[in-house]
N, C-alpha and C positions, 0 to 999 in steps of 0.2 A: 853213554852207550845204553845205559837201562832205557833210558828215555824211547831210543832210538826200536826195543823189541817189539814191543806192539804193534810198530806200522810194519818192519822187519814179517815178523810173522802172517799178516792179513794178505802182502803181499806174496807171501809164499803158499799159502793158503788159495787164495786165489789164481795163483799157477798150476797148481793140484789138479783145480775144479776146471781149468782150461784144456789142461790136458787131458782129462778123464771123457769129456764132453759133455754135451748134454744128459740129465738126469733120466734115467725111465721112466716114459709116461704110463701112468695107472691106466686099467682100461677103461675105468667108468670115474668119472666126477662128478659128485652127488650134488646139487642146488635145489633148494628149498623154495616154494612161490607159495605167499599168502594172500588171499583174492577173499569177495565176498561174491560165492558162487549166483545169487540168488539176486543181483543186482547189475543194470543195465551195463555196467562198466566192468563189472566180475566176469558176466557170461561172455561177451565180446573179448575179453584179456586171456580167460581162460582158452577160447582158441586160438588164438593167435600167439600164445606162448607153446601149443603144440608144433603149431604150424612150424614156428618158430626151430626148435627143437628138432622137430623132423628132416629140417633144412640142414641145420648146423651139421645131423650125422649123417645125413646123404653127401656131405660136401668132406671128401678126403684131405679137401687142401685147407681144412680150418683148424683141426685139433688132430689131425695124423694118426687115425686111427683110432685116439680115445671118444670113448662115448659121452653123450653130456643124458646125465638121466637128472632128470625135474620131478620132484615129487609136491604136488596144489594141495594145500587142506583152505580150509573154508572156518573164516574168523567170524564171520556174520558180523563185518563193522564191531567189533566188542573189544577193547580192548586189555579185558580180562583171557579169553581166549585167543588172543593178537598174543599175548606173551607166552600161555600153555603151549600153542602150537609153538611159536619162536624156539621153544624152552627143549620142546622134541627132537625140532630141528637141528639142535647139538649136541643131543646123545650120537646123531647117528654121522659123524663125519660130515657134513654141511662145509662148503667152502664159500655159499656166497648165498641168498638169499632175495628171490624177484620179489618185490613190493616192502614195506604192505600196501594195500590198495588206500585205506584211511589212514587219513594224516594224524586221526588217536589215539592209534594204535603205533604208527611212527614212533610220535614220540616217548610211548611207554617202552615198546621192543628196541630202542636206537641206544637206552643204556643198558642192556644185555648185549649187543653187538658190540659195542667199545669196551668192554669188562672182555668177551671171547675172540675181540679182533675179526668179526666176518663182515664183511661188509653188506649195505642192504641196499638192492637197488630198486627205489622205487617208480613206478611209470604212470603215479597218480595220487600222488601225498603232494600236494601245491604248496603246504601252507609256509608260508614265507620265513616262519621262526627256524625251521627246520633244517635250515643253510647254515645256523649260529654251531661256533666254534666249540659248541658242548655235544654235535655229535658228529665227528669227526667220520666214523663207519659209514653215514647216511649217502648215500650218492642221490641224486635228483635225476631222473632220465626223464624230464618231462618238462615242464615250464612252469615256473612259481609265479604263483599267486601276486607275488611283488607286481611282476610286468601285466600280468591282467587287470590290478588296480590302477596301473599310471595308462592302459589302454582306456579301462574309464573316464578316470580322470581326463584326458584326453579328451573326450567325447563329452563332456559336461564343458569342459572349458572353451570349445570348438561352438555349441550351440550358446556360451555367452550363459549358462545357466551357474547359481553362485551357491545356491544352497542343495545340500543333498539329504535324503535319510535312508538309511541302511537296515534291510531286514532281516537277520539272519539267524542263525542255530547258533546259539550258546554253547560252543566246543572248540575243541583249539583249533577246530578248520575256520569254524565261523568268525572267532575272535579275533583270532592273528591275523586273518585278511582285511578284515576292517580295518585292523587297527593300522596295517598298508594303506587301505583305501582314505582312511584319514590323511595322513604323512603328504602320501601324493594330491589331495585335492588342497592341503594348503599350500604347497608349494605354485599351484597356480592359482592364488587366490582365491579359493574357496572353501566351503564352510562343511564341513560331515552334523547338520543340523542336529540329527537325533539319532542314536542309534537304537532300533526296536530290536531285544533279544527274543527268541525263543527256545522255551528250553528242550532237550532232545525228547522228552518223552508229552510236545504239548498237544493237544487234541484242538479237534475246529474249534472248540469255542472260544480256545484260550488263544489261538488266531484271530478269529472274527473281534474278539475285545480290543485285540493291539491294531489291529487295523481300523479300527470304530476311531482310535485314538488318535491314529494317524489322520485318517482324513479331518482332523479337526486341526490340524496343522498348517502352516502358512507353503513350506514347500510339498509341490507337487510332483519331485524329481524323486523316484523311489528305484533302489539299488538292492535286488534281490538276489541274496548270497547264502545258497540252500543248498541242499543236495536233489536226487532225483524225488525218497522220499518224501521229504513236506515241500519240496516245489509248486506241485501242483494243486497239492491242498489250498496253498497261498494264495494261487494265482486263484482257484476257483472261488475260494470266499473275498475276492476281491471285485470278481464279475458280479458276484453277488450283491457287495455294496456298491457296483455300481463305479467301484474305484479304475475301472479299465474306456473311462469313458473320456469325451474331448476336455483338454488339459491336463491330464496325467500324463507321464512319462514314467518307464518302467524298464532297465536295464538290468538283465540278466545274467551273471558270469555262467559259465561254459558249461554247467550242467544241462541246460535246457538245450544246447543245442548236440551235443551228448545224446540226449531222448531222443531229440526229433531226429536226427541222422540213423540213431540205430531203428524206433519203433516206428517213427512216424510215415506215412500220415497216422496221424490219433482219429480217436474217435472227435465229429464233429462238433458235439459240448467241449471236448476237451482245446479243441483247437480255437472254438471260438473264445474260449477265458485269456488267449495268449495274442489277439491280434493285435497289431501293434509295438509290442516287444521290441527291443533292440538285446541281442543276444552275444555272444563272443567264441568265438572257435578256435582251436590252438590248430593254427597255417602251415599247414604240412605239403612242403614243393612238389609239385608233380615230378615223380621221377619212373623208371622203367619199372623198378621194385614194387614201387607203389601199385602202380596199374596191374603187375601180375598177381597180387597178393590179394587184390580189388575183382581180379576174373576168376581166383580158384577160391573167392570165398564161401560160393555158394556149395561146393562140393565137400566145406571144411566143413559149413554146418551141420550137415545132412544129416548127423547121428546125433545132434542136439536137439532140445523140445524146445519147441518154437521158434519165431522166424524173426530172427534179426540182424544186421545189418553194421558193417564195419564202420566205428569213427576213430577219432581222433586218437584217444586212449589205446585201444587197437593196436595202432599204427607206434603206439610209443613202447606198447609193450612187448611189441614183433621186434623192433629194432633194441630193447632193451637187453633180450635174450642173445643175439648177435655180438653186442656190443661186448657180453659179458664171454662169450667162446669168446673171440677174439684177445680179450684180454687172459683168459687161461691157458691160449695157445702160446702167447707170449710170454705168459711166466714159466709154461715150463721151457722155454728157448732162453729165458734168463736164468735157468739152473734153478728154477722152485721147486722146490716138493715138498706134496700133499702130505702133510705131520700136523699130531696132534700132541699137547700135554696136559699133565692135571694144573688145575689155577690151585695154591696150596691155599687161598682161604675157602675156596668151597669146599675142602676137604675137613679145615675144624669143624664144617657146619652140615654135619652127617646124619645130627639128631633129629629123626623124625621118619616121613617116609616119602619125604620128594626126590632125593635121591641127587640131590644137587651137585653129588661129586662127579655124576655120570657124565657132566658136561666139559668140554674139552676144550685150551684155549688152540685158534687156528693158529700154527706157528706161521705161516706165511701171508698172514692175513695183512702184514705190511705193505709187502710186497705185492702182491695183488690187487689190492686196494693205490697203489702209484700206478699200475697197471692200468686199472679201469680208467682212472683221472686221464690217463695218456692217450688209450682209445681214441680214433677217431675216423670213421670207413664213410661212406656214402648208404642211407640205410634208407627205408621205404618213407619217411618223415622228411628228407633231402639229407646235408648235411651233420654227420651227428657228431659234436665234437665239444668238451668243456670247455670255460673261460680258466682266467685264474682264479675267481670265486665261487671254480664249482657248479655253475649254470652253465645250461645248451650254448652253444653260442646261437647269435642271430635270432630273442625271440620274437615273434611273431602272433597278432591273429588276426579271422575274418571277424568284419562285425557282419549281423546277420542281423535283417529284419523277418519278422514273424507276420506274413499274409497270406491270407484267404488259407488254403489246407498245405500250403508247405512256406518257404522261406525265399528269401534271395540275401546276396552279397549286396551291402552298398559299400564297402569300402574292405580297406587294408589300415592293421597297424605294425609297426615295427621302432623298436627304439633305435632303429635308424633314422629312421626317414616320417616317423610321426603319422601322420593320418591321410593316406593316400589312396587313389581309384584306380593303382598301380603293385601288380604284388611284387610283394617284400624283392625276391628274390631279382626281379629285374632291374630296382631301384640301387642295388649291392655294388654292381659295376658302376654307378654315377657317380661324381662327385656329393657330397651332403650337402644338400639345401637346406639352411638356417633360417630364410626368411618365413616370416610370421603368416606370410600369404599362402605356406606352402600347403598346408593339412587340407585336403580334399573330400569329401564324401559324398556316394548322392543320395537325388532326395528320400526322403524317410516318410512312410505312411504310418502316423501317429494311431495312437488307442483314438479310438473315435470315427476311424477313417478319413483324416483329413492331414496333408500333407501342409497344412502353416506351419512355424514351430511353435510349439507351446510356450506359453509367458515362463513357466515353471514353477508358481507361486502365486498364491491367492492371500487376503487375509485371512487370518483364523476363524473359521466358523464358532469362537466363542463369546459372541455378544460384549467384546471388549473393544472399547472408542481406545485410538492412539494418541494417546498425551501425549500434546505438545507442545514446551514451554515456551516461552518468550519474555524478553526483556522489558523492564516494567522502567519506560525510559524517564526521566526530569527534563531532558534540554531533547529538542530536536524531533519532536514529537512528533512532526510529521513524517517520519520512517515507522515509527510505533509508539501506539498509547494504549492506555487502557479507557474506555470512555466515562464520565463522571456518573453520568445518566444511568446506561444501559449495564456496565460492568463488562461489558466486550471491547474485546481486541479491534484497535484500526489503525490504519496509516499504511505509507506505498507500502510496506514487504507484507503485511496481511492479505493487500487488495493483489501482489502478485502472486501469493500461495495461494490465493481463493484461487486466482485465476488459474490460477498451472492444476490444482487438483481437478477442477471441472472438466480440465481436457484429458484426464487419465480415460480409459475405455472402460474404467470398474468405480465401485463406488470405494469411498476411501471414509469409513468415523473416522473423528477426530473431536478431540477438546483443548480448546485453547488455555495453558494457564500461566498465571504471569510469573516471572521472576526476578526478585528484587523487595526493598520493601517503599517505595515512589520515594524515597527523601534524596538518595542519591542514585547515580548511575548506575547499577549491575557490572560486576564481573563479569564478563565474558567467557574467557576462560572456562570460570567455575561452571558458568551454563554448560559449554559445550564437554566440560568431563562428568557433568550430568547423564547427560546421555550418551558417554562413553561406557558409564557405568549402569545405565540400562534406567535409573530412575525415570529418566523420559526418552519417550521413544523419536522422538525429532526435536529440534528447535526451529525457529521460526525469527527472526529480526534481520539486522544490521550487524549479522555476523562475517568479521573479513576472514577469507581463508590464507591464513597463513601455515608455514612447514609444519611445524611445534602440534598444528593441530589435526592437521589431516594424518597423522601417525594413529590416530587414538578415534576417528572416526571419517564419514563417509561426508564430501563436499557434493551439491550436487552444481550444476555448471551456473558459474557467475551469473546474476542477471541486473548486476551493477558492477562499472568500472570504479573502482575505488583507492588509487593507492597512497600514501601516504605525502603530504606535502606541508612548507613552513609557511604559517601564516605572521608578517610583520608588519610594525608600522612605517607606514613611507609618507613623504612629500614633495609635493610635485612642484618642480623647477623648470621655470620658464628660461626662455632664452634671454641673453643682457643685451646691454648696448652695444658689444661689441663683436655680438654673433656673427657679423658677416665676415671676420677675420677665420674664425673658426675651422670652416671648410678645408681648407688650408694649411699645413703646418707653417712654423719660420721658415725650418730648410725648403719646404715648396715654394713659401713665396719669396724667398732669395732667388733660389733658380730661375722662378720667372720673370723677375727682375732682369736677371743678368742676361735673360735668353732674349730679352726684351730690345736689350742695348745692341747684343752683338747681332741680332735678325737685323737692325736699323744699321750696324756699322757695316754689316756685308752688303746689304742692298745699296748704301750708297757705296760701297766700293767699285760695286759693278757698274754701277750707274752713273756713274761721274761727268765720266767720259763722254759721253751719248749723250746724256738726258741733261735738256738747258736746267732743268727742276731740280736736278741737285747740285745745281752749279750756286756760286754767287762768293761773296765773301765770308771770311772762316764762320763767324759768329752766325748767320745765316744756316748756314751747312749745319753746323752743330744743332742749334735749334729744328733744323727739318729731320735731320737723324732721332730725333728724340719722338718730336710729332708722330714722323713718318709708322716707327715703330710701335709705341704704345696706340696710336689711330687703329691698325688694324684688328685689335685687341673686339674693335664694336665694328669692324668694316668701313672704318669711316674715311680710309686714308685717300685723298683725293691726288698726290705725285702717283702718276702713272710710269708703268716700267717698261724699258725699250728692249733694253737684251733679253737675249733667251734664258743666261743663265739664273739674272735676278729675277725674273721670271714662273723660275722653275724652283728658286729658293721659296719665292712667294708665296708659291700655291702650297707648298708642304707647309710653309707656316701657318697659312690660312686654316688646313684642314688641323693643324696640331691648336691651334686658337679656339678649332671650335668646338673639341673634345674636351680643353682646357674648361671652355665658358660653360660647355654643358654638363658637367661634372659639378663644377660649382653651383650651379642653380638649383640641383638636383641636391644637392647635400646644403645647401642654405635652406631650402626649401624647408625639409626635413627636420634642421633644427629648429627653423621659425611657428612653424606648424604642428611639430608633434611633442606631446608636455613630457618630462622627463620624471619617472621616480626615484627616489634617492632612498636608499634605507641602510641601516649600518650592517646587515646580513645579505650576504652575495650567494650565500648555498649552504649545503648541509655541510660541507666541508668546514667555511668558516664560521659555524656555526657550533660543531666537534670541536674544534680548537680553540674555542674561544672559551670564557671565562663567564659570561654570563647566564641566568637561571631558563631554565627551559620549560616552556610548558607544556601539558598533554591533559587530554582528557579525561574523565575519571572513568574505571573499568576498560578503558583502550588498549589494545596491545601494543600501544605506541611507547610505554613503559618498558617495557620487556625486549622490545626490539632494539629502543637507544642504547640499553644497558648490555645486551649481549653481543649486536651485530655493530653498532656503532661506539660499545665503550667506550661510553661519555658516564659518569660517576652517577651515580642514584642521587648523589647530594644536590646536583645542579637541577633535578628535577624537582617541576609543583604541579600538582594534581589540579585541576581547575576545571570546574563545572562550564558550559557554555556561556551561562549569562556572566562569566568572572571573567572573559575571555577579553572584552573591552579594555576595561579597567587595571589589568595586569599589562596588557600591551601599552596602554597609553603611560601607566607609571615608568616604567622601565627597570632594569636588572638592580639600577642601581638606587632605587626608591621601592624597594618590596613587592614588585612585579617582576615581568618576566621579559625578556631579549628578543624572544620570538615566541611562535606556540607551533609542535608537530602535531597534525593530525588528519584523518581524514579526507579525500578532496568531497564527499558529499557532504559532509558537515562544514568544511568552511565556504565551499559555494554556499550554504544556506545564509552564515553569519557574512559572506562579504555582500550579499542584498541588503542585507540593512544597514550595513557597517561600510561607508567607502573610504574610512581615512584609515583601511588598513590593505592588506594587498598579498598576493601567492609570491615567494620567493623562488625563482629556481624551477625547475620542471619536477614531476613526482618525480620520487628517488625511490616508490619501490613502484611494484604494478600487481596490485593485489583486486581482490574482488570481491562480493558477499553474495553468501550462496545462503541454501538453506541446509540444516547439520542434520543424519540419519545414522543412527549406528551400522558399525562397520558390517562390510558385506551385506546391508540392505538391499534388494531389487527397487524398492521403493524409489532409490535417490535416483536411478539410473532413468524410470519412467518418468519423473519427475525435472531430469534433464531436458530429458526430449520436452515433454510439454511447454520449458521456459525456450527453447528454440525457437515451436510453434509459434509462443507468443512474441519472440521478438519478428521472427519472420511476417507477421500478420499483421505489425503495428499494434496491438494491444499491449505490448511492454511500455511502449511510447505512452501512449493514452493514459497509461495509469499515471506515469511519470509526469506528466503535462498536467494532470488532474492535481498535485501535489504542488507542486514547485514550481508555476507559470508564476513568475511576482512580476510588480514591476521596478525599473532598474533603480539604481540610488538617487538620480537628478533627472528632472525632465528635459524634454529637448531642447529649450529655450536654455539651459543651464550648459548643456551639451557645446549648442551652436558660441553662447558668447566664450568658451572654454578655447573656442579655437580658433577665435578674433586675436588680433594682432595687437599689440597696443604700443603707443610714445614709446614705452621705456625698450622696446625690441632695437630703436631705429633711431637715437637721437643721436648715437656714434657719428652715423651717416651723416645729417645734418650738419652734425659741427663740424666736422670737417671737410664740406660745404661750405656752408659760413665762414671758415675761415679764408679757404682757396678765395673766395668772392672779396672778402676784408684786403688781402695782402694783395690782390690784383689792382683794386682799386687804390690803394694807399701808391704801389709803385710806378701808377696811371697818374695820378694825382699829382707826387712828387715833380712827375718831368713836367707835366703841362704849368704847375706853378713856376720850374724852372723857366721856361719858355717865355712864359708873361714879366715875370720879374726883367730877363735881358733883353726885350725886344721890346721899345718905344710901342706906344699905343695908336694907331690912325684911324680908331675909329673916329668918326663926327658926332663929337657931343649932341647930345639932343638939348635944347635952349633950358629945358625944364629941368635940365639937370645941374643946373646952375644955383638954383634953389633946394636941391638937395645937400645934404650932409655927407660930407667929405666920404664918410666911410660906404654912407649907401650909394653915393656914386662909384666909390673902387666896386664892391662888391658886384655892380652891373656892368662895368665894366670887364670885368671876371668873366663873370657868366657870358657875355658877348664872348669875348676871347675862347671861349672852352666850344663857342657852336661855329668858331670857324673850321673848315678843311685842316689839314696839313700839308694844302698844297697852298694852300693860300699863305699860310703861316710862314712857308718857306720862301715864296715868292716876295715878301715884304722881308727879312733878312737879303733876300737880293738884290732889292733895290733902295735899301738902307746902306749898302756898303758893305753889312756885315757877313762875316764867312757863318756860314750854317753850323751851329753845334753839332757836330757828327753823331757825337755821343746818345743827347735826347733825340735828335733825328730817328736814330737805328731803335731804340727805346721804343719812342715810339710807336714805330711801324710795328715791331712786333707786339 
C-alpha cells in the first residue's frame, strides 16, 4: 500500500488541477533577445523580431490576452558581454531568451541556461557542436552548420574535385564547422587538404601571408568560412594576389549571401573581388507569410539608419519569435505558471558584489522548453517544425553564383533529394531518387569568367620535382631497368609513363629513383607502402593492383592485362597406331556394329520377296546380308531395292551413315593432326591439393595471395628468380625443384619465348593488372588515367608494347610445318590389318583351288618340252595353268569326267 501513495497522490493531484482549470495568464511575459545591433544579421533580426512581436499581440487568438514584451541589448559578438547581458536577463523574470546571435557567445551563455532552466532560442548560432547533449536549453531555430557542410560537400563531390582547403576564423563558429566540413568531405572520398586558420583579431597582413601560402599549394578548391567581418577582407586580398583568377574555385557558406541579399549591389571593387563565387543560402519556401513580411518591410525599416534588406536570418528570426508565443500559449493551456526560485548554491556564493543570488531558477523551464520542441505552425521560412534531434526539419539551401553586380540560383540542396535544379519543396511529394545520376545543377561562371570546370589542382609552385620510385628489376628487364651506361630508368612501363605524362595539358617534374639494391627482385609491396607513407610520391613499374593494396593507395587504370597463371612442364604426344579406333568409344562401335547387321537383316526382309538380288540359297543370302549392309557404310552397295518400304529404311540409313562417317573424319582428323600436351598439373585446383613445391617469383604478390586466398602452406613455397625458373621446372618436386611455378602472364609470355618445353596451365585464375601507384586521393592518378586511355585509344600503347616484346617464336616454320606431318607410326594399325584381311583371303583362296587340282585329273596337253623337265617343275606348271583357268571351265571338265561338282569348293569359290 505504501508503494501504491505516490501514484495514489499525483493522480489526485492532478484531478485538483482539472477541476480548478486552467492557471491565470500574467499579463505580460517578459523574453530576453541578444543580437549584435551593429551587424548585417543584428540589424535585419532586430526588426523583424519587432515585427514579430507586434504581430504576436495584435493576434488575440495566440496568447489570450497576455502580452509578449521583448527586451534586445546588444553583445557586440563578445562573449564576455554575451554572458553580462544573459546574467541581467535573470534578475528580471526572463522565461525564454531569442538568440544569441554568435555561436561564442552560445556556447558560453547555454551553461547559464541549463544551471536557471530557460531556454535559448537561437535564429543564427549554426555551429554544429551546439546540438551536443551538454546543452540541453539550446533550441536551434535555424539550420546548422552540419547540413551546410554536407551541401558542400556535395558540390565538391558533384564537380569530381578531391582535395579541398578551408579558410576560416579561429572560434568555435569557425572550428566546429570545419571540423563538419571535414567528416562530410571524407565520407565522399575526399580530402579537407589544409586547414588555414585565422585568428579573430587578424589584420590584412596576417591574411595576405596565409594566402601567399595558400597559393603555393597544390589544391585550388578554397572553402571560405568567415563571418561578414573578415569576409570581405579575404576575398579582397585575394583579388589582389590574383587568387580570384581562371582555375581557382572559391565556395562560400551563407554569410556572403547574407551581405549581398541584405546590402547588395556593393560597391563595384567590392563586387568585382567576389566574381565567380559559389555561395550557399538557407531555402526559405515561398509561402503567403513570407510575401507579406517581404511587402511591409520597407515600412518596418523606415525609422532605422540605413537601407537594408530582408534575408534569410530575417526570416528565421521572424518565425523564431512566433514559434516561441505559440509555445507559451501552450503551456499555460497545460496548466504552467510563470514562478521563480532561489538555486541555493548561488545563494553560498554571495561574497562580493555581483549579486549572484538575484538570479532565479525558471521553475517551468521544463515544461516550456517540451513545449518549444513540440511547436510546429506554418511560419514565413515554410514549414517550421523539429526532428527528434532537435533540428528544422527538411534542411535546405540555394547555391548561388556570384556575377557581374548581383547573383543567380544554379541549383537546390536538400538532404532529401541531394543537388537539384528543382526546389526542395516540390521534390518532398516524390518518391526519393537514390541514383548517382540524380544531383543536378547549372552551369557555373567560374573566377576567371569562364564556364569549363576548373581541374581544381595544380602542382605546387614550390620548385619540388615528384619522386618517383621504381623497381630496380634482376630478371625481366624489359618491363624496367636501370641503364649501365646512363644511370636512367628504361623499359615498356617507363616508355608508357613518359608517354601518359606528355599527354597531361600541364607540365609534371619528376625524378626517377630506383628501388631495390639490383642483386634480387624488389618487394613490391614494400614500394607501394612507400608511398603510402608519403616517402615517394608515385611509383612507376610492373606493379599489379591487387585488394590488399588499393586500401592504402591510389591505382591509376591498368595499362597491362596481367593476371596470374601456372607455368609447367609438359610433353607432346602424338597420336599411335591405333588412333583411328579412338573416335569412337567400344559402346559406339558395338552399336554400330549391331546397327550394321540388323539395317542388312531388315532390308533383306523386305526384300526378299520382290527382289531376285536377295534371293538365292541360305549361305548366299547370309553373305549379301552382310555385304549388302556394311557396303553402304562408303555407298558402295550395288543390290538395288524395289519396295517402298526398304526403300525408305534405306535413305534414313544412308543419311544416319553419313553423319556417322562425318563425325568420324572430323574427330580422326583432329587426333592425327593436332599434338597433344600432357603434364601432371590440370589447374590451380590440382595444384592446391596436391603435395608438390610451388614456385613464385621473388618480391611477387603471388606469395601472399597462395597463402591467404588459396591456403596452400608457406612451406610448399620457393622463391625463384626468373633465370632458376628453367631448372626448377625441369627437376621436379621431387629432385629439389618445383611442380609448377605461379606467376604473372607477362612475365611468362616473356620466359615461354625462349623456353618451349614448358607451357601455361589452365586459364588465369585471377584478372589482375598493372597500373601506375599515386598516393591516395591524388588528382594526379585520375589525369594520368585518362591519358593511358588516350594512349591505348591511338595505338601508342601498342607501339610501345611491340617496341619491347616483338621476338621471334621458339622454332622456325620448317620446324613448325614437319610438327604437323604425319608419320608410319600414326597409321601402321591400318596396315596390318590390311595385310592381314589380304593374307587370310588369299590362304582360303588358295586352299579350295589346291582342293580342286588335287581331285580333278589334269587335261591339259603336255607341252613335248616338258618331258625333260623335273618332275616337280612340271607339277608346279601345271599349277599354275590350272589356277589361270575360268571356273567355268573348271566345272565343265568335272562334267564330262563323270564327276559330280564339289558343291562345297564350288560355292567357296564363287564367293
Amino acid at each position: 500500500m505504501l508503494s501504491l501513495l505516490p501514484l495514489l497522490l499525483c493522480i489526485f493531484s492532478s484531478t485538483i488541477r482539472a477541476a480548478q482549470g486552467p492557471s491565470p495568464r500574467p499579463s505580460v511575459v517578459h523574453v530576453g533577445a541578444l543580437l549584435t545591433f551593429d551587424s548585417t544579421i543584428g540589424r535585419v533580426a532586430k526588426v523583424a523580431i519587432d515585427a514579430a512581436r507586434e504581430d504576436v499581440n495584435s493576434d488575440p487568438a495566440v496568447l489570450a490576452g497576455t502580452r509578449l514584451d521583448i527586451e534586445m541589448r546588444d553583445t557586440n559578438c563578445s562573449g564576455f558581454l554575451g554572458m553580462a547581458e544573459a546574467m541581467q536577463f535573470m534578475e528580471l523574470d526572463t522565461v525564454a531568451i531569442v538568440g544569441p546571435q554568435c555561436s561564442t557567445i552560445a556556447h558560453v551563455i547555454s551553461h547559464v541556461a541549463n544551471e536557471l532552466h530557460v531556454p535559448l532560442l537561437s535564429f543564427s548560432a549554426t555551429d554544429p557542436t551546439l546540438t551536443a547533449l551538454e546543452y540541453p536549453y539550446f533550441v536551434r531555430t535555424t539550420q546548422s552548420d552540419l547540413f551546410q557542410m554536407t551541401a558542400i560537400a556535395a558540390i565538391v563531390d558533384y564537380f569530381q574535385w578531391k582535395q579541398v582547403i578551408a579558410v576560416y576564423v579561429d572560434d568555435d563558429y569557425g572550428r566546429n564547422g570545419i571540423a563538419a566540413l571535414s567528416d562530410v568531405l571524407a565520407e565522399k572520398r575526399c580530402k579537407l587538404a589544409y586547414k588555414a586558420s585565422l585568428s579573430p583579431t587578424a589584420t590584412r597582413t596576417d591574411v595576405t601571408n596565409l594566402l601567399v601560402k595558400i597559393a603555393l599549394m597544390e589544391s585550388r578548391i578554397i572553402v571560405l568560412h568567415s563571418n561578414q567581418d573578415y569576409g570581405p577582407m579575404i576575398l579582397s586580398v585575394a583579388y589582389y594576389l590574383e587568387m580570384m583568377s581562371n582555375g581557382y574555385v572559391w565556395i562560400s557558406t551563407d554569410w556572403l549571401s547574407s551581405l549581398l541579399d541584405s546590402k547588395g549591389p556593393l560597391s563595384s571593387y567590392t563586387m568585382s573581388t567576389m566574381q565567380g563565387i559559389i555561395t550557399l543560402r538557407q531555402h526559405t519556401e515561398e509561402s503567403e507569410r513570407k510575401s507579406d513580411l517581404i511587402s511591409r518591410w520597407g515600412n518596418l525599416t523606415r525609422k532605422e539608419s540605413g537601407n537594408f534588406r530582408l534575408n534569410s536570418y530575417g526570416f528565421y528570426a521572424y518565425d523564431t519569435v512566433w514559434m516561441l508565443a505559440k509555445a507559451i500559449d501552450s503551456f499555460f493551456d497545460d496548466g504552467g505558471i510563470i514562478s521563480f526560485s532561489n538555486d541555493s548554491r548561488l545563494q553560498d556564493s554571495t561574497a562580493g558584489t555581483l549579486h549572484l543570488d538575484a538570479m532565479n531558477i525558471f521553475n517551468g523551464g521544463d515544461l516550456l522548453l517540451d513545449k518549444v520542441r513540440s511547436t510546429h505552425f506554418d511560419g514565413s521560412t515554410g514549414v517550421f517544425q523539429f526532428d527528434s534531434d532537435g533540428n528544422l526539419i527538411h534542411p535546405a539551401y540555394d547555391i548561388i553564383n556570384v556575377i557581374g553586380t548581383g547573383s543567380r540560383t544554379i541549383g537546390y540542396w536538400s538532404n532529401y533529394s541531394g543537388l537539384s535544379v528543382v526546389p526542395p519543396e516540390t521534390l518532398y511529394t516524390k518518391p526519393l531518387n537514390v541514383s548517382p545520376s540524380r544531383d543536378q545543377l547549372y552551369s557555373v561562371i567560374w573566377p576567371g569568367e569562364t564556364t569549363i570546370r576548373p581541374r581544381g589542382w595544380v602542382f605546387p609552385n614550390n620548385g619540388k620535382e615528384l619522386k618517383i620510385g621504381y623497381p630496380l628489376r634482376v630478371g625481366y628487364t624489359e618491363f624496367v631497368s636501370k641503364s649501365p651506361t646512363t644511370d636512367t630508368a628504361k623499359g615498356y612501363c617507363i616508355d608508357v609513363f613518359t608517354a601518359a605524362v606528355n599527354l597531361l595539358p600541364y607540365a609534371v617534374p619528376f625524378k626517377l629513383i630506383p628501388f631495390g639494391d639490383g642483386h634480387d627482385n624488389p618487394n613490391y609491396t614494400a614500394l607501394v607502402n612507400m608511398v603510402a607513407t608519403q616517402e615517394f610520391d608515385a611509383a612507376v613499374g610492373d606493379i599489379a593492383i591487387v585488394t590488399s593494396r588499393t586500401k592504402i593507395v591510389d591505382f591509376t587504370q591498368p595499362y597491362l592485362s596481367s593476371g596470374l597463371v601456372i607455368l609447367a612442364p609438359i610433353r607432346r604426344r602424338k597420336s599411335n597406331a591405333w588412333a583411328f579406333l579412338q573416335p569412337f568409344t567400344l559402346e559406339m562401335w558395338c552399336v554400330i556394329g549391331i546397327l550394321f547387321i540388323m539395317i542388312g537383316t531388315v532390308v533383306w526382309t523386305l526384300e526378299h520377296r520382290l527382289n531376285d538380288e536377295f534371293r538365292g540359297p541360305p549361305r548366299k543370302q547370309l553373305i549379301t546380308i552382310f555385304w549388302f549392309s556394311f557396303s553402304t557404310l562408303f555407298f558402295a552397295h550395288r543390290e538395288s531395292t524395289v519396295s517402298t518400304l526398304g526403300r525408305s529404311v534405306l535413305l534414313i540409313w544412308l543419311f544416319v551413315v553419313l553423319i556417322i562417317q562425318s563425325s568420324y573424319t572430323a574427330s580422326l582428323t583432329s587426333i592425327l593432326t593436332v599434338q597433344k600436351l600432357s603434364t601432371t598439373v590440370e589447374g590451380i585446383e590440382s595444384l592446391r591439393t596436391g603435395n608438390g613445391f610451388i614456385g613464385f617469383q621473388v618480391g611477387s604478390f603471388a606469395e601472399n595471395y597462395m597463402v591467404e586466398e588459396l591456403r596452400i602452406p608457406r612451406s610448399r613455397l620457393k622463391a625463384l628468380s626468373p633465370e632458376e625458373y628453367a631448372g626448377a621446372l625441369e627437376l621436379g618436386s621431387d629432385n629439389g625443384g618445383v611442380t609448377a611455378i605461379v606467376d604473372e602472364l607477362g612475365y611468362v609470355e616473356i620466359f615461354l619465348s625462349k623456353n618451349c618445353q614448358f607451357s601455361i596451365v589452365g586459364p588465369e585464375f585471377t584478372k589482375n593488372g598493372w597500373g601506375f601507384v599515386f598516393q591516395r586521393d591524388s588528382p594526379l592518378a585520375v589525369d594520368m588515367s585518362t591519358a593511358i586511355l588516350t594512349l591505348s585509344e591511338n595505338g601508342d600503347l601498342q607501339r610501345i608494347h611491340d617496341k619491347w616484346f616483338t621476338r621471334a617464336a621458339c622454332f622456325s616454320e620448317s620446324e613448325e610445318i614437319d610438327s604437323e606431318r604425319l608419320s608410319l607410326s600414326s597409321f601402321w594399325g591400318l596396315f596390318l590389318i590390311c595385310g592381314i584381311s589380304c593374307f587370310l583371303a588369299l590362304v582360303i583362296y588358295l586352299t579350295g583351288v589346291i582342293y580342286q587340282y588335287i581331285h580333278l585329273p589334269s587335261t591339259h596337253q603336255q607341252d613335248p618340252s616338258s618331258h625333260r623337265m623335273p618332275k616337280l617343275g612340271r607339277s608346279l606348271r601345271e599349277f599354275f595353268s590350272f589356277l589361270n583357268d575360268k571356273e567355268e571351265d573348271v566345272q565343265k571338265r568335272y562334267s564330262q569326267r563323270g564327276h559330280k561338282p564339289d558343291g562345297d569348293v564350288s560355292v567357296n569359290l564363287e564367293t
